[in-house]
Residue frames relative to the residue before (quaternion, step in Angstrom):
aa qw qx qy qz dx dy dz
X 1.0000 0.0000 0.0000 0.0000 0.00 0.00 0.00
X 0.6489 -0.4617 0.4566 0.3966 3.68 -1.42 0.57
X 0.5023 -0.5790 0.5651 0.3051 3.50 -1.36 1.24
X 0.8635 0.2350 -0.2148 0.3912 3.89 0.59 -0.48
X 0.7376 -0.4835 0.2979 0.3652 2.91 -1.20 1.24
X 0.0113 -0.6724 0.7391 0.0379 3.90 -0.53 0.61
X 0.4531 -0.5824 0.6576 0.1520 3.14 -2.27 1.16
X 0.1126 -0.8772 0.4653 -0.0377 3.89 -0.24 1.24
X 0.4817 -0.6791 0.4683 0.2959 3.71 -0.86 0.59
X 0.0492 0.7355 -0.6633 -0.1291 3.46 -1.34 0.95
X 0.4213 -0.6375 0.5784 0.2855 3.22 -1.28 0.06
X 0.0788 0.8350 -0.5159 -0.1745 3.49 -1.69 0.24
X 0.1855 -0.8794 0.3988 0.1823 3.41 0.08 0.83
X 0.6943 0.0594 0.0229 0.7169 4.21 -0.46 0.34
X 0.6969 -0.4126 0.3407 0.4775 3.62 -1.43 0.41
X 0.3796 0.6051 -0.6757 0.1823 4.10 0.39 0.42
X 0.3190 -0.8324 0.3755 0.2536 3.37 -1.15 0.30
X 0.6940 -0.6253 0.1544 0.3219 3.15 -1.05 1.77
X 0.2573 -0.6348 0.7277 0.0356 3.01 -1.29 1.45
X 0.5729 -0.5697 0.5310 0.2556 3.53 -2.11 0.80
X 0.2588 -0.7591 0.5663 0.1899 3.42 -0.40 0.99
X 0.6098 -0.5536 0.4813 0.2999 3.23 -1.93 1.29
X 0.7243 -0.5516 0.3995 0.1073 2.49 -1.83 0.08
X 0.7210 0.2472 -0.1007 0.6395 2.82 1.66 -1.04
X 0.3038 0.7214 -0.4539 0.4257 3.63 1.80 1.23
X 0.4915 -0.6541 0.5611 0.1253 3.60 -1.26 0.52
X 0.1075 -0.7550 0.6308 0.1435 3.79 0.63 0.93
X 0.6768 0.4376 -0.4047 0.4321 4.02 0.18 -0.47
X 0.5824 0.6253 -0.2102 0.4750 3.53 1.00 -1.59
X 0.5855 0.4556 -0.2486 0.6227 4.25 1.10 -1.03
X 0.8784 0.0494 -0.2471 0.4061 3.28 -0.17 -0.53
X 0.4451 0.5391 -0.5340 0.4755 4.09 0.88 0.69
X 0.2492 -0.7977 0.5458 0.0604 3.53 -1.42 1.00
X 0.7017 0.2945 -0.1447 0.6324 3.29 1.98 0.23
X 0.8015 -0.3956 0.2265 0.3871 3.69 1.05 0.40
X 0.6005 0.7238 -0.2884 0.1798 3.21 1.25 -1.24
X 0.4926 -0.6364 0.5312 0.2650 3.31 -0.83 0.49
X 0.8542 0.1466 -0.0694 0.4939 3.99 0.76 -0.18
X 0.1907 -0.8332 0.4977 -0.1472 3.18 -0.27 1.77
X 0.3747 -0.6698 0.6108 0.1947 3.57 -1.10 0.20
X 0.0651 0.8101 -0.5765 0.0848 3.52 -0.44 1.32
X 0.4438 -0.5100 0.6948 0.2452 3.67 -1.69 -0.04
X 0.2182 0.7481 -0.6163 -0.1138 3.63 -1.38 0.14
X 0.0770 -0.6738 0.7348 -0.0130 3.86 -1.42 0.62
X 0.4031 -0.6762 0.6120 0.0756 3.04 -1.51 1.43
X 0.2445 0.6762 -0.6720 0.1773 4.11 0.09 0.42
X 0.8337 -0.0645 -0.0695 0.5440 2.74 -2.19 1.11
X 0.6685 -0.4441 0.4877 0.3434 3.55 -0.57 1.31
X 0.5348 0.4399 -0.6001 0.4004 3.71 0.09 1.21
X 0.3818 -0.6500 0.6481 0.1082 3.49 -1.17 0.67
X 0.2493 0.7852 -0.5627 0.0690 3.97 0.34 0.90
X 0.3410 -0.7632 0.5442 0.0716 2.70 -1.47 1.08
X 0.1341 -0.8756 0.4641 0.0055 4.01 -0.52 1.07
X 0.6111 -0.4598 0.3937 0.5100 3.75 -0.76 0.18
X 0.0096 0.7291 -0.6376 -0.2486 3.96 -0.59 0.33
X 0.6700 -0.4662 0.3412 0.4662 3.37 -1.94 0.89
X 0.7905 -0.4075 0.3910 0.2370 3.64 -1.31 -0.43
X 0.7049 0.0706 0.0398 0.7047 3.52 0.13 0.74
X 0.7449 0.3276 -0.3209 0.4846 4.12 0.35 -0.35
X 0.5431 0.7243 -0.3599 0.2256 3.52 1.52 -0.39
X 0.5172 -0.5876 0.5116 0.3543 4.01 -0.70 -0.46
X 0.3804 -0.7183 0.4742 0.3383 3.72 -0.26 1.00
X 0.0491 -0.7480 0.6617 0.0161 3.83 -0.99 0.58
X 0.3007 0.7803 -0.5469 0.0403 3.81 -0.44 1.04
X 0.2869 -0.6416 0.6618 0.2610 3.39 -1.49 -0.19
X 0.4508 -0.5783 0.4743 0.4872 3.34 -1.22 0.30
X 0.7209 -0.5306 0.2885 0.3400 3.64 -1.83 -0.48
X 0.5119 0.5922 -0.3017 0.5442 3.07 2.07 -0.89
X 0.1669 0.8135 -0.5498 0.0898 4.03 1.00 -0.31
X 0.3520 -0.6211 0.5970 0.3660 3.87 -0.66 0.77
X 0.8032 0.3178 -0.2962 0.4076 3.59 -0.05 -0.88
X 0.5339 0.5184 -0.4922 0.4516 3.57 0.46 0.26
X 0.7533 0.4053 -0.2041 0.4761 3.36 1.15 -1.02
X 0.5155 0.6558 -0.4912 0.2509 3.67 1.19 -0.23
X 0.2848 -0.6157 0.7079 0.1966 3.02 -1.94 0.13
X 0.8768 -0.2581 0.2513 0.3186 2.79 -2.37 0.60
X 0.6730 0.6257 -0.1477 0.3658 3.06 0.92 -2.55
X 0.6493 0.5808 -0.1466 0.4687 3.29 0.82 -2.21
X 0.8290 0.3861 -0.0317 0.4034 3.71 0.14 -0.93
X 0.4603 0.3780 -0.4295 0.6788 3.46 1.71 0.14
X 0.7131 0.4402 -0.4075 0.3629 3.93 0.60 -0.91
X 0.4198 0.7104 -0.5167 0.2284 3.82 0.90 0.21
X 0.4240 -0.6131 0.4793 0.4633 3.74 -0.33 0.39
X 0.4174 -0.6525 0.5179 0.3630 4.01 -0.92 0.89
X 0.7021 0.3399 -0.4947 0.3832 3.89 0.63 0.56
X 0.5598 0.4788 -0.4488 0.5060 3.38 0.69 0.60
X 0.6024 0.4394 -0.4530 0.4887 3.90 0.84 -0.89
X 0.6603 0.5317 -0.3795 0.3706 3.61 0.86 -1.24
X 0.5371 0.6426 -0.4658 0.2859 4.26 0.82 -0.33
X 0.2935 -0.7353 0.5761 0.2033 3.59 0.97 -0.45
X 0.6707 -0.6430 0.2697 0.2529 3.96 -0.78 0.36
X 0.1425 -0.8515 0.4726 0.1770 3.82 0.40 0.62
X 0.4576 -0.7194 0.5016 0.1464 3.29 -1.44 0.39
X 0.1836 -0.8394 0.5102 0.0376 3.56 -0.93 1.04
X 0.0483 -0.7630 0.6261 0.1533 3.61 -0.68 0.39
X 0.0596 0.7591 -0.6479 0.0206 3.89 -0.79 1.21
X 0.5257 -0.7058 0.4523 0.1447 3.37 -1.01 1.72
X 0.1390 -0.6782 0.6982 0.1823 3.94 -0.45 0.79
X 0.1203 -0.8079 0.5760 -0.0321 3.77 0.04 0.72
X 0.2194 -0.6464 0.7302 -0.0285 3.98 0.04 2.17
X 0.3263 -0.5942 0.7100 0.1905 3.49 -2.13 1.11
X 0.4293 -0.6126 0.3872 0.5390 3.43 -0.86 -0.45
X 0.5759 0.5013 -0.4015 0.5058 3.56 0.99 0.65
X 0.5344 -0.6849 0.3944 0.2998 3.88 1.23 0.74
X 0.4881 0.5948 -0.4650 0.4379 3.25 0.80 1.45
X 0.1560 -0.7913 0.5586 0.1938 3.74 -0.74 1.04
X 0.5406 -0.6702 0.4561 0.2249 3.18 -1.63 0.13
X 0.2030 -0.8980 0.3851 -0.0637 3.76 -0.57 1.13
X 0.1982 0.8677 -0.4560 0.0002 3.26 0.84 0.57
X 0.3225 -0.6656 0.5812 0.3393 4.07 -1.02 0.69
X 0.4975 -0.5861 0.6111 0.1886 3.39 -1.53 0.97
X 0.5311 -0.4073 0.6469 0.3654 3.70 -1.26 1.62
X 0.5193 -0.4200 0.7279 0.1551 2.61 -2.58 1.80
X 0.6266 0.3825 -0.5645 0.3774 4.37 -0.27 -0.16
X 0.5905 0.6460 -0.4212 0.2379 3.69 0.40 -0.32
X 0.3990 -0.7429 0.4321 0.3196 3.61 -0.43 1.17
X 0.8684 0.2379 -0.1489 0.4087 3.85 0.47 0.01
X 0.7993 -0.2385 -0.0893 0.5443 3.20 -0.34 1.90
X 0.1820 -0.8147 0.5483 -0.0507 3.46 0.43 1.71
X 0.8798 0.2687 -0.0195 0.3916 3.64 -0.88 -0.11
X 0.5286 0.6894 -0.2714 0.4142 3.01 2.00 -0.21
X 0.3487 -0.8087 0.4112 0.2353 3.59 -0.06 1.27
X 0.0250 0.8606 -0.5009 0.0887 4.01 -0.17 0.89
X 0.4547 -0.4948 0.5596 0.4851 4.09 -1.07 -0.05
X 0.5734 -0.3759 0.4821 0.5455 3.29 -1.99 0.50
X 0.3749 0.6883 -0.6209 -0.0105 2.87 -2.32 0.13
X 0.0942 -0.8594 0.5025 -0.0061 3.31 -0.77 0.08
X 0.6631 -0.3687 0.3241 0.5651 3.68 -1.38 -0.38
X 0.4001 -0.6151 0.6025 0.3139 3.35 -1.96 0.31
X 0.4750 -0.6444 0.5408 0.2581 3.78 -0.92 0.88
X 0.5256 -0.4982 0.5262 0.4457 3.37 -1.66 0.25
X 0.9045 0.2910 -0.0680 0.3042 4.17 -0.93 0.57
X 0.3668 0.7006 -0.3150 0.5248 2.60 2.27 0.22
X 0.4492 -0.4891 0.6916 0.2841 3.84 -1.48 0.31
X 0.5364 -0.4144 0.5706 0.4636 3.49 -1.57 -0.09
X 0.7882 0.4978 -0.2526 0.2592 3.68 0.00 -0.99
X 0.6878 0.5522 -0.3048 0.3593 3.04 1.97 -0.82
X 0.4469 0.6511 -0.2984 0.5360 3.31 2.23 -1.25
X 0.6869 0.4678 -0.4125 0.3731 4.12 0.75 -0.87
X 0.7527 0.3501 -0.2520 0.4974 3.70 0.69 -1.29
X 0.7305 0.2953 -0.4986 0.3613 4.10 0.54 0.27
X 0.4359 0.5384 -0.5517 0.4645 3.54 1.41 0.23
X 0.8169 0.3458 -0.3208 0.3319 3.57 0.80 -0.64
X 0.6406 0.4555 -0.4800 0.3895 3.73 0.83 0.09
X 0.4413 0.6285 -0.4868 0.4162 3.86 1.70 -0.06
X 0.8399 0.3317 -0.2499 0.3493 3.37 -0.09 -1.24
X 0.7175 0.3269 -0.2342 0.5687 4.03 1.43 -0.86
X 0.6323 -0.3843 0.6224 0.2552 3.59 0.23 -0.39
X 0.5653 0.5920 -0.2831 0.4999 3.80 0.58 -0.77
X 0.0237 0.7191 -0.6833 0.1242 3.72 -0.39 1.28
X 0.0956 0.6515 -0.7373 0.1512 4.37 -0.46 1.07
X 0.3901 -0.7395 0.5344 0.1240 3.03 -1.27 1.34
X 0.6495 -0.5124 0.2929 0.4793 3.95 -0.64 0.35
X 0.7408 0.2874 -0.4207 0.4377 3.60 0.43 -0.97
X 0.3307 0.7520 -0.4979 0.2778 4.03 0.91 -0.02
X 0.9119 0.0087 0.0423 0.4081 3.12 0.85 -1.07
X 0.2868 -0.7613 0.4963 0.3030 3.91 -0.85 0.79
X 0.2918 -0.7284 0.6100 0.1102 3.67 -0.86 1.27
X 0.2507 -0.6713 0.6875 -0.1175 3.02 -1.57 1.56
X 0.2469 -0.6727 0.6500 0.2531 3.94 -0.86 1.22
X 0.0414 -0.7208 0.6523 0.2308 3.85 -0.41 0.72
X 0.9193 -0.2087 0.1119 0.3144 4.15 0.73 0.12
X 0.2162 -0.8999 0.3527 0.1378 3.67 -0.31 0.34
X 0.2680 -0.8854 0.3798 0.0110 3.07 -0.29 1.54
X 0.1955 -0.7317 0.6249 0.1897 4.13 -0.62 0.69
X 0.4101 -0.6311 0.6431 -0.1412 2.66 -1.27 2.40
X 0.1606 0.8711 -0.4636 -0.0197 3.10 -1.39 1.28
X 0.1421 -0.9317 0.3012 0.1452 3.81 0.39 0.54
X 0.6553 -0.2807 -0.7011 0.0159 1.54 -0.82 1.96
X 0.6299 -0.7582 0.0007 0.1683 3.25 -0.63 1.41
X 0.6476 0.2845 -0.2918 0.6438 3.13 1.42 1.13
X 0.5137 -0.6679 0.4885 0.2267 3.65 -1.15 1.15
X 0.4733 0.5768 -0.4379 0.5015 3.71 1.60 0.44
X 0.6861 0.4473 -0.2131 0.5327 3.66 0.95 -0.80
X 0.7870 -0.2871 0.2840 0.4665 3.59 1.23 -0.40
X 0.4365 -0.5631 0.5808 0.3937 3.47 -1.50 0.74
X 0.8057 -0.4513 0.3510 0.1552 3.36 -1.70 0.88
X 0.1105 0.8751 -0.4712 0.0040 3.63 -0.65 1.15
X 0.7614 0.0334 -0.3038 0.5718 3.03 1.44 0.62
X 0.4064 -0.8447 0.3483 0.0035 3.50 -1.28 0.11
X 0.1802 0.9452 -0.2676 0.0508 3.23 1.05 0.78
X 0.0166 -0.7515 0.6070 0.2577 3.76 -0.93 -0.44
X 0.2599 -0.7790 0.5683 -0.0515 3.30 -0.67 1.91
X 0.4736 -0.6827 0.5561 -0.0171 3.04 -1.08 2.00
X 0.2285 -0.8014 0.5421 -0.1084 3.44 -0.13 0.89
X 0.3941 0.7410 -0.5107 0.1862 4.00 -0.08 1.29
X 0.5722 -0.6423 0.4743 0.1873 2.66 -1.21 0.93
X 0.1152 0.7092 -0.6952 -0.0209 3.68 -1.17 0.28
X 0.3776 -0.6610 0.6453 0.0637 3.30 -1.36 0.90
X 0.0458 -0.7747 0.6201 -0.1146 3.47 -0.96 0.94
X 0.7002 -0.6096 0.3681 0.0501 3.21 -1.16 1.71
X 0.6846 0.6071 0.0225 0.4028 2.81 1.24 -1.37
X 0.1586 -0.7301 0.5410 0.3861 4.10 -0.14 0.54
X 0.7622 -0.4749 0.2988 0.3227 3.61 -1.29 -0.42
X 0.3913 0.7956 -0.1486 0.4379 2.91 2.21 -0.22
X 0.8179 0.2292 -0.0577 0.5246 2.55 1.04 -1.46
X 0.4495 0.5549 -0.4498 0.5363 3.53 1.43 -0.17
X 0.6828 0.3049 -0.3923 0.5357 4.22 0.00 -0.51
X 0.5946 0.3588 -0.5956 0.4037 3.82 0.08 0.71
X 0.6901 0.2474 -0.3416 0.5881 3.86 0.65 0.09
X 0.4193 0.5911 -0.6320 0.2745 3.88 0.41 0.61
X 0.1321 0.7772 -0.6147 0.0247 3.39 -1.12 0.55
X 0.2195 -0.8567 0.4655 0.0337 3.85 0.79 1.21
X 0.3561 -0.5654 0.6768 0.3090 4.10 -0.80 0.81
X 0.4576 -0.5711 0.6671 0.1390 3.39 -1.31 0.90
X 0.6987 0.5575 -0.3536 0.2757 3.49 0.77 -0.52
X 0.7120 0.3801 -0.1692 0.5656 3.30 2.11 -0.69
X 0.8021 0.1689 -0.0841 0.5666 3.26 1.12 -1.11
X 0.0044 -0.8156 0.5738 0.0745 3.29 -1.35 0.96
X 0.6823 0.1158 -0.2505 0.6770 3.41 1.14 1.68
X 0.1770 -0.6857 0.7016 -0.0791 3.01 -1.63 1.37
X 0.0453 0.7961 -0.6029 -0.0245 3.64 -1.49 1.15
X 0.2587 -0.7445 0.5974 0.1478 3.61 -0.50 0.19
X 0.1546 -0.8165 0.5554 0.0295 3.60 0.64 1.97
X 0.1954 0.7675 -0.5525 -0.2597 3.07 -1.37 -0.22
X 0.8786 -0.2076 -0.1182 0.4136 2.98 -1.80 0.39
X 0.6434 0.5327 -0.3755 0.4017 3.79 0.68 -1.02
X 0.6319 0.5120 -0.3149 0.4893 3.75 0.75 -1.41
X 0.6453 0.4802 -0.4307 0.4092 4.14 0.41 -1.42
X 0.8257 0.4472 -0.2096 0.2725 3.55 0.64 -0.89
X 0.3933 0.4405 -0.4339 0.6804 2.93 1.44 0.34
X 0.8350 0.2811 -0.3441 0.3246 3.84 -0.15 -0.08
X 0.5172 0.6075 -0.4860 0.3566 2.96 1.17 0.48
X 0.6826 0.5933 -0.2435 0.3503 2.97 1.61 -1.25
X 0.4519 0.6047 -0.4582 0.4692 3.54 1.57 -0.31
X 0.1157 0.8130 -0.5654 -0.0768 4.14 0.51 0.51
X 0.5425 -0.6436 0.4603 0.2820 3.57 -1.28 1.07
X 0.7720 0.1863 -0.0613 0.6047 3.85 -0.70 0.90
X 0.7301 0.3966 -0.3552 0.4284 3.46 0.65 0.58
X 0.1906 -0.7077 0.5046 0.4562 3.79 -0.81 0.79
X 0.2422 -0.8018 0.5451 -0.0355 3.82 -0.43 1.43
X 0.4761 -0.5223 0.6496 0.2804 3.95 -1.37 0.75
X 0.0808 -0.7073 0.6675 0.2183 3.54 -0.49 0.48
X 0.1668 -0.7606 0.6052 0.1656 3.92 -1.13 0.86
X 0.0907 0.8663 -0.4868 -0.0657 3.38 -0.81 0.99
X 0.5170 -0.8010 0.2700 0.1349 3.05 1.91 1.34
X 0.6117 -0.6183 0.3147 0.3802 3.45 1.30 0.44
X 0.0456 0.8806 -0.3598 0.3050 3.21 1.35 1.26
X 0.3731 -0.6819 0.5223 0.3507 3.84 -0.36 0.31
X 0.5944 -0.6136 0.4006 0.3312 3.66 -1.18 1.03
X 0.7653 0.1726 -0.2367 0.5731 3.72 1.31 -0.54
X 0.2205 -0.7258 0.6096 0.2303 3.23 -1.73 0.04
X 0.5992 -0.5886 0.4800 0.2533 3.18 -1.60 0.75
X 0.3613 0.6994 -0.6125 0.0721 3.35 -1.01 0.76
X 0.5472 -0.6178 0.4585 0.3297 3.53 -1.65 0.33
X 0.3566 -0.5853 0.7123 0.1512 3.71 -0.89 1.02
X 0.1784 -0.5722 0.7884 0.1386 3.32 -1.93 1.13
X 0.0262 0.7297 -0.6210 -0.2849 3.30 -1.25 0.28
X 0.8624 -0.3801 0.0919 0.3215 3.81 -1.27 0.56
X 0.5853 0.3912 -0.3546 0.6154 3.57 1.51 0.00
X 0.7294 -0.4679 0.3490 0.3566 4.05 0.77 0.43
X 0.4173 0.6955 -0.4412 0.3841 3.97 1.49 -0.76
X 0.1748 -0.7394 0.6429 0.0969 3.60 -1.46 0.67
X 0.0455 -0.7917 0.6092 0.0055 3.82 -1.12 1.17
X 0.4570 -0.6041 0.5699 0.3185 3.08 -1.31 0.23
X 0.1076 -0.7099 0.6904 -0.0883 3.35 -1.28 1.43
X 0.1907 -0.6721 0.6680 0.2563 2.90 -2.21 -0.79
X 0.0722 -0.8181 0.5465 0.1637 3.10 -1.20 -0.02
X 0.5637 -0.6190 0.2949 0.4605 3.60 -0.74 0.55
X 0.5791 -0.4301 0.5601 0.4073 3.61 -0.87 0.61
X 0.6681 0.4634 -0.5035 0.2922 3.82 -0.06 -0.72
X 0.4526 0.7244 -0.4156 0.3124 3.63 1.07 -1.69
X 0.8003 0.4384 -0.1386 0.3848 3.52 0.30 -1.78
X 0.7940 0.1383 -0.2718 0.5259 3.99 0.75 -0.24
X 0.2715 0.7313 -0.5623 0.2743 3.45 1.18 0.94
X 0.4452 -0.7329 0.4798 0.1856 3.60 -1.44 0.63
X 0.6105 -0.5786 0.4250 0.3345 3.37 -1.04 0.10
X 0.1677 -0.8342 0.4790 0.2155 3.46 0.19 1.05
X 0.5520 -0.6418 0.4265 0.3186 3.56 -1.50 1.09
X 0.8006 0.1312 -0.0055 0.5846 3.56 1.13 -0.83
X 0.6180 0.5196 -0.3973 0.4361 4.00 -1.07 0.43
X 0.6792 -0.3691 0.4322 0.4643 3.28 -1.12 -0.30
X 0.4434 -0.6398 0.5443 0.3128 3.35 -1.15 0.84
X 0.0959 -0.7365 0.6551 0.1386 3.85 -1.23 0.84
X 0.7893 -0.4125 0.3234 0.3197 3.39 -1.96 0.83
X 0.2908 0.7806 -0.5081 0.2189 3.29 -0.75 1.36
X 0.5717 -0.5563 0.4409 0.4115 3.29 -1.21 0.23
X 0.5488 -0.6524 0.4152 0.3176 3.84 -0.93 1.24
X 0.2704 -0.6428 0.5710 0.4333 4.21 -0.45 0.06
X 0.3221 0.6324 -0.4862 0.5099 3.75 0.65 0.63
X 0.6872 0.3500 -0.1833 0.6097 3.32 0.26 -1.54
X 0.6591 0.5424 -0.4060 0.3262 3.86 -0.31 -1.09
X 0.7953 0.4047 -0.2369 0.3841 3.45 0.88 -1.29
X 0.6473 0.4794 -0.3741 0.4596 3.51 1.44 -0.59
X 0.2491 0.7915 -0.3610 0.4256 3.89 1.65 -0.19
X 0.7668 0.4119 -0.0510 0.4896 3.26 0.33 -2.05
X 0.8333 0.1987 -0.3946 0.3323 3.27 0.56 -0.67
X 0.3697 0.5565 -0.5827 0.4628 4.12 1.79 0.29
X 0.7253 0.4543 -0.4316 0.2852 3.64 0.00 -0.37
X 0.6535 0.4833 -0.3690 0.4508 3.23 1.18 -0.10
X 0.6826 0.3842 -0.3988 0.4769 3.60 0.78 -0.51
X 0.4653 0.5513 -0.5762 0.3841 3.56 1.06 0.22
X 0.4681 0.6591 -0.3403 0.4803 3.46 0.98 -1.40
X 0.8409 0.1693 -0.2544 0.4466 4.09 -0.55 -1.26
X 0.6447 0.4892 -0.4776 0.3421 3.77 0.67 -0.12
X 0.6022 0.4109 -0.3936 0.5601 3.69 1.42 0.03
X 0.5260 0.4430 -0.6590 0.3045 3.85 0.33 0.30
C-alpha cells in the first residue's frame, strides 16, 4: 500500500454500514438497479472516507461513468490479470474546480505530455483529496498549485455540480485498468472577469502546459463532441482557432492558438491518444451549462 495516507471511496447501501469499495467495483454500477450509467447519489467525507449513499430523488448528486467504462466492461479473466497491487488500491478521490468568471467563463488547463495519466488531456484544476482536508480546501490548493490562482474561502460559494467515475486508462482497448477514481466536480464562482483572473495566473509547468477561459459558446460545442457517440458536433459559428496561453518549462505565459478541432475531438478507441477535452470534463461542462441556464430563468 501507498506510504501516504490516501482518502478512499466507500459505499453504503440501506442503513448497512459503509464498506471500502474495490477496486475493480463499479461505484455507479453498486448503486444502479438496471445498468445505467447515471445514478443519483449523496456524499460525506468522515474520518477521511469519501462515502457514497443512495440520494433521495431529484435532491440527489449526479454520479456517472461513461459506457465504454473499463470496469463495467471487465471480465472475470481481465480482473484476475490485474496486478494484486493495483486491485489492492481501492478507489481514490478527486476534487476538480469548474472555476465560473464573473463574465461566464470557465477555466481549462491541458495536463503536461510527461504525466503518466491522460497527458495532453485538457481538464479543470484538480487533484487528489488530502487526509483532513474539506472538499473546498483540496479544490482551491489543487487550484492555486497548478494556476497560481489563490481565492480565499469566504470569496466563494461552492456548488457539487456532480460526480464522475475516472478510469485509467479509459478504455479496455488501450488496456486493463491502472487507476481508479471518483472525481468530485465543484463549482466556484469568482468575482472577478477572466481578464483579470489571467493577470495573477501563473500555471506549474510541471502539470499544466496551457490555459483557456472557454465560454459558454466554445463549452457547447464540446460537449456536443460526446465520447463513444456517433454525435452532431455544434460549433455554432465558432472561429476555426482558439485563443489560449502556452506555458513554457520555466512557468512564462504566451499567446497561442489552437485548432478549434483539438477541443470537440473524441477519444479514440484505438491509436495513440490525441489532445482533447477529458469525457470527465465534458460531463461536468453539461452540467455548468445548465446551472448557467436556471440562474438566468
Amino acid at each position: 500500500m501507498d506510504k501516504v495516507r490516501r482518502i478512499l471511496v466507500h459505499v453504503c447501501k440501506e442503513r448497512a454500514a459503509p464498506q471500502r469499495a474495490r477496486f475493480v467495483q463499479s461505484v455507479t454500477g453498486h448503486f444502479s438497479d438496471c445498468g445505467a450509467d447515471q445514478v443519483e447519489v449523496n456524499c460525506s467525507l468522515e474520518k477521511n472516507q469519501l462515502i457514497l449513499y443512495r440520494g433521495d430523488k431529484g435532491r440527489g448528486i449526479p454520479l456517472k461513468r461513461p459506457a465504454f467504462c473499463p470496469i463495467k466492461h471487465l471480465s472475470v479473466t481481465e480482473a484476475a490479470a490485474i496486478p494484486l497491487d493495483v486491485q489492492q488500491r481501492g478507489i481514490d478521490v478527486g476534487v476538480a474546480i469548474i472555476l465560473q468568471t464573473a463574465n461566464q467563463r470557465v477555466l481549462l488547463t491541458r495536463r503536461a505530455k510527461e504525466l503518466r495519466i491522460f497527458p495532453n488531456v485538457w481538464v479543470p484544476p484538480g487533484g487528489h483529496l488530502e487526509p483532513d482536508e474539506t472538499l473546498l480546501d483540496a479544490g482551491l490548493r489543487e487550484l492555486m498549485e497548478e494556476t497560481g490562482l489563490k481565492l480565499e474561502q469566504e470569496e466563494v460559494s461552492p456548488e457539487i455540480l456532480g460526480l464522475w467515475e475516472s478510469v485509467y486508462p479509459p478504455m479496455l482497448s488501450r488496456g486493463l485498468p491502472q487507476r481508479h477514481h471518483i472525481v468530485i466536480y465543484m463549482l466556484l464562482h469568482s468575482s472577478l472577469s477572466h481578464l483579470q483572473l489571467q493577470a495573477s495566473l501563473s500555471p506549474s509547468p510541471a502539470e499544466v502546459s496551457a490555459c483557456l477561459w472557454a465560454d459558454s459558446r466554445l463549452v457547447r460545442a464540446i460537449v456536443s463532441s460526446a465520447d463513444g457517440e456517433d454525435a452532431e458536433v455544434r460549433v455554432d459559428g465558432l472561429p476555426s482557432s482558439i485563443s489560449v496561453s502556452q506555458v513554457s518549462t520555466d512557468g512564462a505565459l504566451s499567446d497561442s492558438t489552437l485548432p478549434l478541432t483539438v477541443f470537440v475531438s473524441q477519444a479514440p478507441v484505438s491509436g495513440p491518444d490525441v489532445e482533447r477535452v477529458s469525457t470527465g470534463t465534458k460531463f461536468a461542462l453539461e452540467l455548468w451549462l445548465r446551472s448557467l441556464e436556471a440562474s438566468d430563468l
